[in-house]
N, C-alpha and C positions, 0 to 999 in steps of 0.2 A: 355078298358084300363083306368085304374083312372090316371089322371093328375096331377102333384104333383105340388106342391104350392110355390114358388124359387125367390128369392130375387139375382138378383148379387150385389156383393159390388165391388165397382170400376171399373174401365178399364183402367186404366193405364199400365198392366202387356200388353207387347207384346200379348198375347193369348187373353187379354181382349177381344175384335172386335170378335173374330172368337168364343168363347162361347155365349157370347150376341148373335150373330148372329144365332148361333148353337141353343139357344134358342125360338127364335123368328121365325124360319123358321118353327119350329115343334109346333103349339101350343094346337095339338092332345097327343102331352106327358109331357108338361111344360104350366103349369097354371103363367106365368112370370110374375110379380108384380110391376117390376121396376128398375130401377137402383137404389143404394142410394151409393149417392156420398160423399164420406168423406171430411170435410174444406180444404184438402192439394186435392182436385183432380179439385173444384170447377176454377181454371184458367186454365186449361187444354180441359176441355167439349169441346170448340170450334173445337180442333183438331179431334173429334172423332163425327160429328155432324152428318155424314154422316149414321152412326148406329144407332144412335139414335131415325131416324122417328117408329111413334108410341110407345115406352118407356117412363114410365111413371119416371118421378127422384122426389126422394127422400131425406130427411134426414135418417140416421141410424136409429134414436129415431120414425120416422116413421116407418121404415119395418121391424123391430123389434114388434112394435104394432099390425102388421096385424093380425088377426084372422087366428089362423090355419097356420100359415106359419111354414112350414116345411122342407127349407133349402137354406141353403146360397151358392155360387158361387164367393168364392175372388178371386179378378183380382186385386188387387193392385199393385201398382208398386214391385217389388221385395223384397226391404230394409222393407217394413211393411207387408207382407203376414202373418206372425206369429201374429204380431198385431194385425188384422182386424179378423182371423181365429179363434183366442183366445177369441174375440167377440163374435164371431157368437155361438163360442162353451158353449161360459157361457152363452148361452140363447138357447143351447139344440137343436141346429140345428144339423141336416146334415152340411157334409159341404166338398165341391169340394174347394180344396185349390189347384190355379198354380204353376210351379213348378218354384226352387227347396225348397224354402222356405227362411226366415232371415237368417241370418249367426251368429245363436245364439242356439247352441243344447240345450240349457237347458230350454229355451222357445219353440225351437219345441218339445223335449219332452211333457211338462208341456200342449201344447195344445194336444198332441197325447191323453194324459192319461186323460184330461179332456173328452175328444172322450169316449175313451173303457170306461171311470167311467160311463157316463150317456148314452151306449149301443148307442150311434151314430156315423151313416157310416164317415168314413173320405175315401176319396178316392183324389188323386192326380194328375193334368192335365198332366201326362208325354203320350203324343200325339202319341209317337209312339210304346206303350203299346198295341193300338189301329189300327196300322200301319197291313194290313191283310199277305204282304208278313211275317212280322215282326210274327205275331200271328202264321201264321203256321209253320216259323221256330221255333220255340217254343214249338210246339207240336209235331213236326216229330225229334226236341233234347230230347225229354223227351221221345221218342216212341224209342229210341234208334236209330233211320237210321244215325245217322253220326256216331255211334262209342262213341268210349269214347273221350273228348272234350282237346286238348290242347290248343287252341290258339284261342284268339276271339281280330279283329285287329277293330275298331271302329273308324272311322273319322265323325267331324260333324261342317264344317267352313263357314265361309260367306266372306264378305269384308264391312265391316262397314266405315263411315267418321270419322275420328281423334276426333269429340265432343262423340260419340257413345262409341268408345273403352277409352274414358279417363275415361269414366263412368263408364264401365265395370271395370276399373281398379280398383275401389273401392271395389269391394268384393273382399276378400280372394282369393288367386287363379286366379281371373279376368275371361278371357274366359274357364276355368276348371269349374265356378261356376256356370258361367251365359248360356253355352250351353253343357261345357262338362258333367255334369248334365245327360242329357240325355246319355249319352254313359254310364256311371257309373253304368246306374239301368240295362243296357240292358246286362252288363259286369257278375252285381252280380247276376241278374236273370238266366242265361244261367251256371253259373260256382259258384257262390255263393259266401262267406266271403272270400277273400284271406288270402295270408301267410305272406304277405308281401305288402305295396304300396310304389314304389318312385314315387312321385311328381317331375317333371323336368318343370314350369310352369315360361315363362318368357314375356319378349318384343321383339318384330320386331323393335323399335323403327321407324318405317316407321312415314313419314312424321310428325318426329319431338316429337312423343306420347313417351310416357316412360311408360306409363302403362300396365300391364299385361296383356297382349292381344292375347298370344301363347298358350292356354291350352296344358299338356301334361301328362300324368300318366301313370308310370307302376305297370303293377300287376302280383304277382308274384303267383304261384297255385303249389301243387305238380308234375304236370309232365306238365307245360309250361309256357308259360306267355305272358299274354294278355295285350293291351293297351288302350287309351283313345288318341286323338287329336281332337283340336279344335280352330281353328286361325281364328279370327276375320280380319285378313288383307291377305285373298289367292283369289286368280285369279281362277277365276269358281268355287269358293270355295263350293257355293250350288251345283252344278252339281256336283261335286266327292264325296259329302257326301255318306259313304257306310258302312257297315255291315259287315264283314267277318268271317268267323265261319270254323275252321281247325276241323277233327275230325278223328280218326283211319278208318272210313269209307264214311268218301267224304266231298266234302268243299263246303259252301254255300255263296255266294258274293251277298249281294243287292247293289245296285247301278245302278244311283242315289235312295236313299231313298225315295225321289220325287221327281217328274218332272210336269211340267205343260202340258197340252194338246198342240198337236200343234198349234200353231199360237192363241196361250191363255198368258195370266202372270196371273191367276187367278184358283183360286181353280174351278172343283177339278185335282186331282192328279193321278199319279201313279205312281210304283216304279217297277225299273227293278232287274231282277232275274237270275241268272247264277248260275248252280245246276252241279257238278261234283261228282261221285259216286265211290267208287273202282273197284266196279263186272264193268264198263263200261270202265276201263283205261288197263285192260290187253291185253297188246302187241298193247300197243298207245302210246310207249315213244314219247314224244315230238309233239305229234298231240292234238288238243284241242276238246275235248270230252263232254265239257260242253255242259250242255242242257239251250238255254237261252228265257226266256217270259217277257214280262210283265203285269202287275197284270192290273184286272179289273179297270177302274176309281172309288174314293173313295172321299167321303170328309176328310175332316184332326181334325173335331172336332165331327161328327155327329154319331158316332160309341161310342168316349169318353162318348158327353154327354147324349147320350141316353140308354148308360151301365150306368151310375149313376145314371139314373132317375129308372130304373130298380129296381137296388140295395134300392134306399130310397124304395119303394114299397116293397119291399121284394120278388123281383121273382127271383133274383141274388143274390149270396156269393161276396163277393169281393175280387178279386186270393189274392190280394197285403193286405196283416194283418197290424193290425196296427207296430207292434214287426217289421215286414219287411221294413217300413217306415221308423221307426227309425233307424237301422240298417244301411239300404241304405244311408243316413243324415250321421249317425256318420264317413260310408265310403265315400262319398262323399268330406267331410269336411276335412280327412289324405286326399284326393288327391290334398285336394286344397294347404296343406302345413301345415295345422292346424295341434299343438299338441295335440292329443283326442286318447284315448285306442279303438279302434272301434270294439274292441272284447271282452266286458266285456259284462257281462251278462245284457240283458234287462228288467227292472224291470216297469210295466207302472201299 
């Protein structure tokens, strides 16, 4: 297996830690170069020191220099992903961008097309892309076993401290942006462009925050309609994170999303499964017929990063096109409350 040659920029972004780490665990598939920290991250390093043993850091105008380097990994904090991304792109990298991106379509276009211009992967940290219960629902909706699809219900909350969620208040949308994000791709991937999205994204106002802290979207399809939730201030709020999937021929529930091992708080993971079928419901009113597992242990980034080392190789397609990218962006951005047509033809 040839090792591909990878630079991360940043750690700042929540996922930061866990791709660095994701990289450095494996260095049978990731030839890893360094960090290179951008002027806005350099008072921060101390918080993340713990990751750091053996990483080499960097300036940008360094690992840009390196011989042979063949791709980037942004972890930025959120507001500059596009920024640092559009970097990496105007010097012909690969490039694993976290998600969801700036809150600027017309610069994530602009780095998209810079991508497909100069035939370089762009592939996106949405984690539970990667997620294996997640992967095979996926394949057994597209194998037809649930039927034809009306309803896809998506919760994905935590409970953050009051400086956390006032931050989050800063994007568009607030927690619609910063986690609903994930619900969004998993929404249009399963069901595709809707007909319609109401945005209903507000405040709990708990302890005093006025910031947007309530994610909330609906989406409306020919014959149902699906949601997005995502509250930054719920009580077990990572524990009920769940998936739900209606279809003419059986309903699929994950939940929790993940969960930590027992007597763990540390990766890795698993996530629980409850599978109902039609042919198993007849003459079972009101009895509960669900078939329920949980998935093998998994990591949460090592799947991700080691399909995009794949990919720069070229032993893998990338399912998610660039055109899908943006797409996903342009709908994402109507849920967050933005005015943008997210159905006009994608031109890159």
């Amino acid at each position: 297996m040839r090792r591909i040659k990878v630079v991360q920029i940043g750690i700042g972004h929540d996922h930061g830690p866990g791709a660095l780490v994701a990289m450095k665990d494996h260095p049978e598939v990731f030839d890893l170069q360094g960090l290179a920290v951008p002027e806005h991250e350099k008072a921060i390093l101390g918080d993340y020191e713990k990751y750091l043993d053996g990483v080499k850091l960097m300036t940008l105008e360094e690992a840009f220099a390196i011989p042979g380097l063949e791709a980037a990994v942004v972890e930025v904090v959120d507001d500059r992903l596009i920024e640092f991304a559009q970097i990496a792109a105007d010097h012909n990298l690969h490039i694993q961008m976290d998600k969801p991106g700036s809150p600027d379509p017309e610069a994530f276009e602009r780095m998209v097309r810079t991508q497909k211009k100069n035939g370089k992967l762009f592939h996106m940290g949405y984690m539970y892309r990667y997620n294996p219960a997640i992967m095979k629902l996926m394949a057994d909706v597209k194998a037809g076993k649930l039927g034809d699809l009306h309803s896809v219900e998506a919760h994905m909350s935590c409970k953050h401290k009051p400086q956390k969620r006032e931050w989050i208040g800063t994007y568009p949308g607030g927690m619609m942006h910063y986690l609903g994000c994930h619900l969004v791709d998993l929404i249009v991937q399963l069901q595709g462009v809707p007909e319609e999205i109401i945005p209903l994204n507000t405040s709990t106002c708990a302890e005093g925050v006025d910031a947007v802290d309530f994610g909330m979207a609906v989406f409306r399809y020919p014959h149902g309609v699906s949601f997005a939730k995502s509250s930054a201030y719920e009580i077990n709020g990572y524990y009920r994170r769940q998936l739900v999937v209606t279809g003419s021929l059986g309903t699929v529930e994950l939940k929790p999303l993940e969960y930590y091992g027992e007597g763990t708080s540390q990766l890795p993971l698993y996530t629980g499964v409850s599978e109902t079928y039609l042919a198993d419901t007849e003459g079972m009113k009101w009895k509960n017929v669900a078939k329920t597992h949980d998935t093998d242990v998994y990591d949460r980034y090592d799947a991700m990063m080691q399909s995009f080392a794949a990919m720069v190789r070229g032993e893998k397609e990338n399912p998610w096109s660039y055109e899908y990218e943006v797409q996903l962006y342009r709908i994402l951005l109507a849920a967050c409350g933005v005015e943008i047509d997210y159905k006009k033809p994608i031109v890159l």
